[in-house]
LOMAR-36531 format. One line per field, with one value per residue: residue in three letters; chain; x, y, z of N, C-alpha, C, CB in turn. Coordinates in steps of 0.05 Angstrom, whole numbers, always signed. Atoms other than C-alpha are relative to their C-alpha. Glycine has a CB too. Layout:
<fidrens>
type (ALA, ...);
mol (A, ...);
nX (X, ...);
nY (Y, ...);
nZ (Z, ...);
caX (X, ...);
caY (Y, ...);
caZ (Z, ...);
cX (X, ...);
cY (Y, ...);
cZ (Z, ...);
cbX (X, ...);
cbY (Y, ...);
cbZ (Z, ...);
</fidrens>
This chain:
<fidrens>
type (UNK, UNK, UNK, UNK, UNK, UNK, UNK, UNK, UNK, UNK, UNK, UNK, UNK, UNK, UNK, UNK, UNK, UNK, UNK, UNK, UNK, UNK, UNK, UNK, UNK, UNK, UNK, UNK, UNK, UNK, UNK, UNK, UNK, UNK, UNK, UNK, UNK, UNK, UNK, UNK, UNK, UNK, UNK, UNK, UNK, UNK, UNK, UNK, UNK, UNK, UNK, UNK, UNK, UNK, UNK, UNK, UNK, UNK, UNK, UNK, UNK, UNK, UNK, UNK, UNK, UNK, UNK, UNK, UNK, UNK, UNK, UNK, UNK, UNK, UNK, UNK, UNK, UNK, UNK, UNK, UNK, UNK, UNK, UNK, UNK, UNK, UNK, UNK, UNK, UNK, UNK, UNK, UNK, UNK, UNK, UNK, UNK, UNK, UNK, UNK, UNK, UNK, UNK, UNK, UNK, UNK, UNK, UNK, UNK, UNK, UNK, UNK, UNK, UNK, UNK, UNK, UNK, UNK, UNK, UNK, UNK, UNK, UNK, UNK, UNK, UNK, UNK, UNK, UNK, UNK, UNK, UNK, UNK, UNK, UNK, UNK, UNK, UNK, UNK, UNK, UNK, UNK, UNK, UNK, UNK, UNK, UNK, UNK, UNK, UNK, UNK, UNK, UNK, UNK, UNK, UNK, UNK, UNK, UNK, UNK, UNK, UNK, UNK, UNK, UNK, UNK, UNK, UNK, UNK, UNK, UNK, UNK, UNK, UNK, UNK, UNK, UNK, UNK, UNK, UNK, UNK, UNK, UNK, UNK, UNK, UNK, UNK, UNK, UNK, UNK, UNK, UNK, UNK, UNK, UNK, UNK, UNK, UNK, UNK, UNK, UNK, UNK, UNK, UNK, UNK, UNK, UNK, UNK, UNK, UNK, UNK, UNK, UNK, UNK, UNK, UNK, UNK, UNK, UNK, UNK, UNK);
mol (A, A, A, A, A, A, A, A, A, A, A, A, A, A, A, A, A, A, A, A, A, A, A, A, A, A, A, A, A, A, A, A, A, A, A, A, A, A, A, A, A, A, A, A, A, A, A, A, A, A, A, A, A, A, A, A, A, A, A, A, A, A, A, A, A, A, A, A, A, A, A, A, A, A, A, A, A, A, A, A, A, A, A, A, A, A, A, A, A, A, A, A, A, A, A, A, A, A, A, A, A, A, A, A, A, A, A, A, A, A, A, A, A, A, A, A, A, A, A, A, A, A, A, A, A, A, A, A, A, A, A, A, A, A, A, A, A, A, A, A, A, A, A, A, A, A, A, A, A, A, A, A, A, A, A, A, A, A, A, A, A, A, A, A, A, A, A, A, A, A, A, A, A, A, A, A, A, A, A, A, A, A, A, A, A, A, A, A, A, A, A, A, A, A, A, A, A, A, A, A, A, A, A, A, A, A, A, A, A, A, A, A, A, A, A, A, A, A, A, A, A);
nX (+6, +1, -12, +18, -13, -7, -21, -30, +0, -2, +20, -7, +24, +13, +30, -12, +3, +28, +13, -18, +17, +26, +0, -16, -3, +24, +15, -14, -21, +1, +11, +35, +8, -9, +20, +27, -1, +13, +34, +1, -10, +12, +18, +5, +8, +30, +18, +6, +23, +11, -11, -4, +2, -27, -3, +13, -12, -31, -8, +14, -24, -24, +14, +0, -31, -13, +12, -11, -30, +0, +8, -25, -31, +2, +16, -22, +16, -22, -4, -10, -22, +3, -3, -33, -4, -18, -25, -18, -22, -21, -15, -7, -37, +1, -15, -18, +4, -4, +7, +7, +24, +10, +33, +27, +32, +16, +29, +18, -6, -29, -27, -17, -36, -14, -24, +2, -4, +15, -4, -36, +9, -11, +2, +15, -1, -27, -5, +3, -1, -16, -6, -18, +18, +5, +37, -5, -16, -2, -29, +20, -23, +10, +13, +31, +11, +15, +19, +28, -11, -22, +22, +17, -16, +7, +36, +18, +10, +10, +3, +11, +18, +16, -15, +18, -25, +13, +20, +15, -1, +3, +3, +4, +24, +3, +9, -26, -29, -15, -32, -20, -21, -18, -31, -14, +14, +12, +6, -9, +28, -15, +0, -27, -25, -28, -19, -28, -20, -22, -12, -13, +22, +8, +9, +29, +24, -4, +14, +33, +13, +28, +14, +35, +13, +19, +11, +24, +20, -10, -42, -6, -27);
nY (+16, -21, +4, -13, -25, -5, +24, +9, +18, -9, +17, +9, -23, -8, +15, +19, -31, -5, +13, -12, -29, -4, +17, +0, -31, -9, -24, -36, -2, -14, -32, -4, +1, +27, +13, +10, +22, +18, +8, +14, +16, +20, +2, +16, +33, +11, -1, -22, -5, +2, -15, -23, -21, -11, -14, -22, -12, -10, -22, -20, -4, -20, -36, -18, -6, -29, -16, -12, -9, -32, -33, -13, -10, -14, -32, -31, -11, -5, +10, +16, -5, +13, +38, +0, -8, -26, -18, -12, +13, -7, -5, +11, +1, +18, +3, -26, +0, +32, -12, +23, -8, +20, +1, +27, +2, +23, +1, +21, +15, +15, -18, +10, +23, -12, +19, +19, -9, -17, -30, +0, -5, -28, +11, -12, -28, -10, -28, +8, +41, +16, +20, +23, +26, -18, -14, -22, -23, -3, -14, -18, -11, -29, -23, -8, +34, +6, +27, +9, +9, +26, +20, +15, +26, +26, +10, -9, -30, -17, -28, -7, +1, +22, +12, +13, +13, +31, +7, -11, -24, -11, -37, -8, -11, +35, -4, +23, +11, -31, -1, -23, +12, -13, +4, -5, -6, -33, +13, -13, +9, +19, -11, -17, +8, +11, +10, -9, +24, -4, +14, +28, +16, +6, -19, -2, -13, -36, -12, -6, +26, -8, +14, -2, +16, -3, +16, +0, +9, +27, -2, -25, -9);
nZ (-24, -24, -36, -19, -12, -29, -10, +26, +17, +25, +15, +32, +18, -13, -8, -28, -28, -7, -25, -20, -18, -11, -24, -10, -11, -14, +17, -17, -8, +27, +17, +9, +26, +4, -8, +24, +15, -8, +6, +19, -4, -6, +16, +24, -6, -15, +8, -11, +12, +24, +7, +14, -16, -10, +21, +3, -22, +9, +17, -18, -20, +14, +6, -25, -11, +28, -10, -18, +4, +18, -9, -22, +11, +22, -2, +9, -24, -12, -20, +3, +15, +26, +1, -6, +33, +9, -19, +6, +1, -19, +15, +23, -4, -7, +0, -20, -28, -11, -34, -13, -16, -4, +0, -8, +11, -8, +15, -9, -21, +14, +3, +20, -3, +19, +12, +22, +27, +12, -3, +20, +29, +12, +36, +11, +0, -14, -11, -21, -6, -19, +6, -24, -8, -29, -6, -12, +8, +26, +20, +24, +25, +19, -22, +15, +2, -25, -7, +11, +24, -16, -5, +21, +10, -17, +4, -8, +16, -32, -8, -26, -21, +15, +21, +18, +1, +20, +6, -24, +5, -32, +9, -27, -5, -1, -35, -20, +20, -6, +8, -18, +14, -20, +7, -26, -18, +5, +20, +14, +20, +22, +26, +8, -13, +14, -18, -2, -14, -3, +16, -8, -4, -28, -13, +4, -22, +5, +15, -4, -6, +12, -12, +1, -22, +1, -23, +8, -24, +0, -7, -15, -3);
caX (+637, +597, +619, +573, +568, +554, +603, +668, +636, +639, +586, +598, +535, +481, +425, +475, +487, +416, +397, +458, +419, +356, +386, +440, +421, +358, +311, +331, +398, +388, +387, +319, +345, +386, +311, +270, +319, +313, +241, +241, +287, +251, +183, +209, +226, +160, +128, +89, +44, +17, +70, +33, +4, +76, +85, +41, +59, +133, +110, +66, +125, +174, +130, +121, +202, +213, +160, +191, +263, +248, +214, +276, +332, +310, +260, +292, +253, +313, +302, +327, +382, +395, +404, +474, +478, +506, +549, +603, +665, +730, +775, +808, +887, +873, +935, +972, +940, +953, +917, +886, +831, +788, +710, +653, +588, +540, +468, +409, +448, +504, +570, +603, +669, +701, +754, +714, +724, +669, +692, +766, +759, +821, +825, +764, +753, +818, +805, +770, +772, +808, +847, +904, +847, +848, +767, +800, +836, +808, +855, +838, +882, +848, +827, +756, +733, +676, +636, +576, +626, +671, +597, +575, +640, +616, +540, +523, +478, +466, +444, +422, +370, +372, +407, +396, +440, +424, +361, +332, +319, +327, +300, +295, +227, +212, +178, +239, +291, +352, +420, +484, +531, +593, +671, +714, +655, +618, +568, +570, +526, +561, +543, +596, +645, +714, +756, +817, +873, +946, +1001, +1022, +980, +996, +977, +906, +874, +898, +862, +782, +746, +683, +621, +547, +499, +433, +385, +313, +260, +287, +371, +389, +463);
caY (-415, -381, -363, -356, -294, -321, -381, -404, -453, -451, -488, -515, -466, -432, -476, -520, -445, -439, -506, -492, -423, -459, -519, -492, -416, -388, -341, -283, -296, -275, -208, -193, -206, -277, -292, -282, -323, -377, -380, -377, -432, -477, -455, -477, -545, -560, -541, -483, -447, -458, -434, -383, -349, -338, -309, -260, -242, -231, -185, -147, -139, -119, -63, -40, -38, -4, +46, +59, +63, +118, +162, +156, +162, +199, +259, +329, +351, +385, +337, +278, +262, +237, +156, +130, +115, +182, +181, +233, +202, +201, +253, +230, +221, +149, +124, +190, +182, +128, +136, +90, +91, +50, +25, -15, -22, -58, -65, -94, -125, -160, -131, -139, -182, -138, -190, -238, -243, -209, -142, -151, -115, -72, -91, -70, -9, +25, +87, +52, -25, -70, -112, -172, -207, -144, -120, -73, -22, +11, +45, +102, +118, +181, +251, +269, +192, +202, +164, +149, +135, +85, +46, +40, -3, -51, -55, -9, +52, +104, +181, +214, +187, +120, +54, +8, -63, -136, -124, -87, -16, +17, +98, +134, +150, +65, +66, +35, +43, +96, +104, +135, +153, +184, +194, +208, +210, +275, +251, +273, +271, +211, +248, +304, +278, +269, +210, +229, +184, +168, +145, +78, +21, +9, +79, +67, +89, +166, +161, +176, +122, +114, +87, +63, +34, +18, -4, -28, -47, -119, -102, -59, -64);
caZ (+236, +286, +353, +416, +445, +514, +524, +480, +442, +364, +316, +235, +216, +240, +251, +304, +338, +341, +372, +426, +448, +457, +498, +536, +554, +590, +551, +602, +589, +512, +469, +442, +376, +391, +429, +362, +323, +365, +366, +301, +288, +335, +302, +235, +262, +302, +245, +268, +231, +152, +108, +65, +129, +153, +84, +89, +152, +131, +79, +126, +175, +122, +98, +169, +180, +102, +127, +190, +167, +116, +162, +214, +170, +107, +140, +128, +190, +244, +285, +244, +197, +126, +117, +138, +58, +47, +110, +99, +64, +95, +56, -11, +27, +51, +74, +103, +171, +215, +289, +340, +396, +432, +435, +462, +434, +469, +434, +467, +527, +473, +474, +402, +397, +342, +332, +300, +228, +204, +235, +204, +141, +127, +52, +42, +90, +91, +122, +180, +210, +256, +245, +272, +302, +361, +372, +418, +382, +319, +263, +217, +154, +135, +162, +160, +189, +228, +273, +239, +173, +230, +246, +180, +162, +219, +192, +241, +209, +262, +278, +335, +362, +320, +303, +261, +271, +239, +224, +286, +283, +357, +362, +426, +414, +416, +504, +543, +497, +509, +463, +488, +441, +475, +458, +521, +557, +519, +479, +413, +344, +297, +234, +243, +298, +267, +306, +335, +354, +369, +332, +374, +374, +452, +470, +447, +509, +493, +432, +427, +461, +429, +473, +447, +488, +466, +529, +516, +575, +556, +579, +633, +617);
cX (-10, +2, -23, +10, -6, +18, +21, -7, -5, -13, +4, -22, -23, -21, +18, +5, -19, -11, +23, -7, -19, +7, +18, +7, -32, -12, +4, +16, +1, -5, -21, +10, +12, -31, -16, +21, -7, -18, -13, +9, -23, -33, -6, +8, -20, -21, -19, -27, -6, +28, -12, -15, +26, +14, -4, +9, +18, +4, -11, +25, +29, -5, -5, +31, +13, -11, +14, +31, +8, -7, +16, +23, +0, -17, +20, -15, +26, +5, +4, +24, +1, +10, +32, +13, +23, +17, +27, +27, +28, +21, +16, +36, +1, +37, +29, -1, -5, -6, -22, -16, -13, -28, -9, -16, -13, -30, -18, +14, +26, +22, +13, +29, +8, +24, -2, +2, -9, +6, +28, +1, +13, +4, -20, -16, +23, +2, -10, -9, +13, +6, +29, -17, +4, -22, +11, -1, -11, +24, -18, +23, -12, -6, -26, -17, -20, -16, -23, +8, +13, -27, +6, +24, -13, -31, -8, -13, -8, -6, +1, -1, -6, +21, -11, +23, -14, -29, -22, +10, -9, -3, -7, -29, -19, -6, +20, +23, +11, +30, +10, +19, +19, +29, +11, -22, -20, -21, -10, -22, +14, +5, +27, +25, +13, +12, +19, +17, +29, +13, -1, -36, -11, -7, -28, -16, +7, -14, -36, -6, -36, -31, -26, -9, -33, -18, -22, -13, +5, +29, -4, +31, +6);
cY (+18, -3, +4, +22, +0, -22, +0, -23, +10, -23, -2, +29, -1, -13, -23, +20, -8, -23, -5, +26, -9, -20, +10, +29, -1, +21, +22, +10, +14, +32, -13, -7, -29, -28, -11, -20, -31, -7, -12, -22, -24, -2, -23, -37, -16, -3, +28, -1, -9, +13, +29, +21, +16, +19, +30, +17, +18, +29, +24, +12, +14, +22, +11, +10, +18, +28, +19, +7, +23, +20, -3, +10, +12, +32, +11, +11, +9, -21, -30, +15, -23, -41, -2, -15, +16, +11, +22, -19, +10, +26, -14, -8, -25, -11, +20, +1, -27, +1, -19, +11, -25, +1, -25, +15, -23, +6, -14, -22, -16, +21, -6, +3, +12, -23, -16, +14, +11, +35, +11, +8, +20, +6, +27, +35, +8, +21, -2, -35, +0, -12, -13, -8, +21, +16, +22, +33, +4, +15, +13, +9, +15, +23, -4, -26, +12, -18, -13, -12, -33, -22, -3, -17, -19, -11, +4, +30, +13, +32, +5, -12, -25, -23, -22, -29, -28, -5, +11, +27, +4, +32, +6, +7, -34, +5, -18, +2, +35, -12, +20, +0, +24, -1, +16, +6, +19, -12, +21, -13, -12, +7, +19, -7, -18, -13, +15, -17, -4, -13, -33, -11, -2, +24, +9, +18, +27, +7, +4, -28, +4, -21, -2, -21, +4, -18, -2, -9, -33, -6, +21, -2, +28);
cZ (+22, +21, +26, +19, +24, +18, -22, -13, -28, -17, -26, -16, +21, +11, +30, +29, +9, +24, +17, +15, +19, +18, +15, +17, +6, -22, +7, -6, -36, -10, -12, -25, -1, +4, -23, -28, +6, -3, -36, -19, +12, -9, -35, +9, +10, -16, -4, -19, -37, -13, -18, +24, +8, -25, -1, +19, +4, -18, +21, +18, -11, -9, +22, -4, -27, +16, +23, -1, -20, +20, +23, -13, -22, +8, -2, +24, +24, +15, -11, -31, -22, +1, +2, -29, -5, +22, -9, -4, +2, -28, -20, +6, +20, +0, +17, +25, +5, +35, +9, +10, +7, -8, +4, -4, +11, -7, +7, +25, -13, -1, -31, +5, -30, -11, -9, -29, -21, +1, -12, -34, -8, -25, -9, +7, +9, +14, +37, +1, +26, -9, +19, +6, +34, -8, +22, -7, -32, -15, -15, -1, -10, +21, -13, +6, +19, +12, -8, -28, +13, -3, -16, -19, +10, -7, +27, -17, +21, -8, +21, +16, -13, -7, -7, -7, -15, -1, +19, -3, +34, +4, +39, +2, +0, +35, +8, -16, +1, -16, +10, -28, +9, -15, +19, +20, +2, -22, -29, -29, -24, -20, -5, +17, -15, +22, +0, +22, +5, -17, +7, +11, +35, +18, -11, +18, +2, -28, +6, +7, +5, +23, -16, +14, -8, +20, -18, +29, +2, +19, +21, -4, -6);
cbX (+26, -16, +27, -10, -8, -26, -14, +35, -17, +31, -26, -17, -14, -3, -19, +38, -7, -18, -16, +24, -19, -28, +5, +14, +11, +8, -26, +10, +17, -18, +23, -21, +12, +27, -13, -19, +22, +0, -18, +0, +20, +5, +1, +23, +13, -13, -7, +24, -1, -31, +15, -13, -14, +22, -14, -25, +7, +13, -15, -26, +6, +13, -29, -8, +21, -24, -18, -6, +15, -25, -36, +13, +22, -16, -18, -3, -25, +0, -22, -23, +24, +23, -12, +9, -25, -18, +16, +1, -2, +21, +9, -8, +17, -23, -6, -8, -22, +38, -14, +16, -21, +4, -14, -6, -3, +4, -1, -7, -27, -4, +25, -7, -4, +12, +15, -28, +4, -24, -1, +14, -28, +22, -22, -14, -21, +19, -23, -19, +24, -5, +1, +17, +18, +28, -31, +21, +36, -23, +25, -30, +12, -33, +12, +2, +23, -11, -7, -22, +26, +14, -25, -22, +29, +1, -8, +9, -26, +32, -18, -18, -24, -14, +24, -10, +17, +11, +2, +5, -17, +30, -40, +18, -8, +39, -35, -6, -9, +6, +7, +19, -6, +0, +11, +23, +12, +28, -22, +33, -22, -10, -28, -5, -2, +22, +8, +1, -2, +6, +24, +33, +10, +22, +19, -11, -1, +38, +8, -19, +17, +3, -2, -14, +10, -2, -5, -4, -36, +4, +27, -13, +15);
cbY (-16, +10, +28, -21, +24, +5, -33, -9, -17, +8, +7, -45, -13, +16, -26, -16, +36, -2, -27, +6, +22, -3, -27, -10, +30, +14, +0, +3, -28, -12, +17, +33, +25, -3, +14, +43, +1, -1, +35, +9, +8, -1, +29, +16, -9, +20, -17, +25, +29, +16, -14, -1, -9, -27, -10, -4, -12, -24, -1, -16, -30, -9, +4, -19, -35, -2, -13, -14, -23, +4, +10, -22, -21, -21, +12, +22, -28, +22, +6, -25, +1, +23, -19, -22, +17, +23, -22, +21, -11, -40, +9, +23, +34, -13, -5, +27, +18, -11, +37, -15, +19, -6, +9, -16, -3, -6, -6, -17, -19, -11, -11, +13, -51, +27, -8, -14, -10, -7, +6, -38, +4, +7, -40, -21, +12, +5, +25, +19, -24, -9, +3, +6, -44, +22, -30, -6, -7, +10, -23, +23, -19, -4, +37, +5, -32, +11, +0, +27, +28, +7, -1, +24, -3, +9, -35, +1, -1, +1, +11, +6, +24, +13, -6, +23, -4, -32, -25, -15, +10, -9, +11, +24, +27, -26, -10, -40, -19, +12, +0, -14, -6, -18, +8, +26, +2, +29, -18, -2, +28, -20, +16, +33, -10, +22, -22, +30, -21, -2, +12, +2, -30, -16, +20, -27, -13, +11, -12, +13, -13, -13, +10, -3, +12, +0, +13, -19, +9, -6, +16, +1, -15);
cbZ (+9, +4, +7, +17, -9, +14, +2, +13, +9, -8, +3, -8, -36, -8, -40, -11, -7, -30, -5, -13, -21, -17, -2, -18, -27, +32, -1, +27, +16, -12, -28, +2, -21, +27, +18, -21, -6, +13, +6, -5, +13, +26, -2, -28, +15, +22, +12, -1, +5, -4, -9, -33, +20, +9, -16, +0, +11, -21, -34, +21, +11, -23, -15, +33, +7, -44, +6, +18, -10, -26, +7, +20, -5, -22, +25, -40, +13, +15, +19, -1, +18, -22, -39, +32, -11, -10, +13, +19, -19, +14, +9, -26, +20, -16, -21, -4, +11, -7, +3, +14, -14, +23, -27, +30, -32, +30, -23, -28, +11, -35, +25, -24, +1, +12, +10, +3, -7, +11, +32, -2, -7, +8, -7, -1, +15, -15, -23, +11, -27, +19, -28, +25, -6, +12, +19, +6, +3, -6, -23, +3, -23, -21, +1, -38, +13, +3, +20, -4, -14, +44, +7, -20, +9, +34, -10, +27, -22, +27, -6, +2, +6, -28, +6, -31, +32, +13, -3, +31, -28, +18, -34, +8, -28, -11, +13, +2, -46, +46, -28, +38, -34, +31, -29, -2, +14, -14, +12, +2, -12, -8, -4, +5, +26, -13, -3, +6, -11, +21, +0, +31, -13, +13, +1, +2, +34, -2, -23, -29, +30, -44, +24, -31, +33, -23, +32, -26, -6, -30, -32, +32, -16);
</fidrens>
């Protein structure tokens, strides 16, 4: 059931989200990536264009974005870094460590709500998640978790100078567009920074509190 991420209302499925964006929010008031569902949404209801031009289109547009997602996250060049694929995995003693911390991520002007139930996934990643239904506070049951291993639980893929979230690829070298990625305020390179955190849940804010922030010439948050 999805939730809106700029009021408290909650819709049966996505196509009732969708037309709830386009009547009930401003186009300003949207992320660049809630704007192009919309559109497209209300495209396919109007009709729009031919379907096998939009076809073509699609493929054209997916071979641009293969294209461009190899040569950010696969060059061997110093100045990038290998695909978040082969993020470094957490040491083999899952379960021995038990340590907290905070984080906000805000991407394109959206803040992610960790506590929906998509981000709740200790089952399946045990070494990093959230869970209880608190988007606050993450948990990591292993040494050796780093931040670029923590994203890519959440379906974020990241480096440097690059991320890569539902379907939108964001690079600092994109005109208007700047990521931060920070922990206590130092910013730091995802691939090798190991979290580090406290025992007690309610002394979160003494563990690492992780920041990303991707702006574009669209967001100034």
């Amino acid at each position: 059931m999805p939730d809106c991420n700029y009021c408290e209302e909650s819709f049966a499925d996505e196509e009732a989200y969708l037309d709830h964006l386009a009547a009930s929010h401003e186009r300003g008031e949207l992320s660049r990536i809630d704007r192009r569902r919309v559109e497209g949404h209300s495209d396919d209801e109007g009709g729009g264009l031919p379907t096998g031009p939009l076809i073509i289109i699609g493929l054209v547009l997916f071979s641009a974005a293969v294209i461009g997602y190899v040569t950010i996250f696969m060059n061997d060049t110093p100045n990038n870094i290998e695909i978040t694929s082969v993020a470094k995995e957490p040491a083999d003693n899952v379960g021995a460590v038990h340590e907290h911390g905070t984080i906000n991520v805000t991407i394109d002007g959206q803040t992610l709500d960790f506590s929906q139930a998509r981000f709740q996934n200790p089952q399946q990643y045990q070494a990093f998640h959230f869970e209880g239904g608190n988007g606050d506070v993450w948990h990591k049951h292993a040494s050796g978790v780093t931040l670029e291993y923590g994203m890519k639980t959440l379906g974020i893929q990241m480096n440097q100078s690059a991320i890569l979230y539902n379907g939108e690829l964001y690079t600092e070298s994109d005109p208007g567009t700047e990521i931060v990625v920070t922990v206590n305020g130092e910013e730091v390179d995802p691939t090798t920074y190991e979290l580090q955190g406290t025992e007690s849940t309610a002394n979160a804010q003494d563990g690492d509190h992780v920041r990303i922030v991707v702006r574009t010439n669209e967001t100034s948050q």
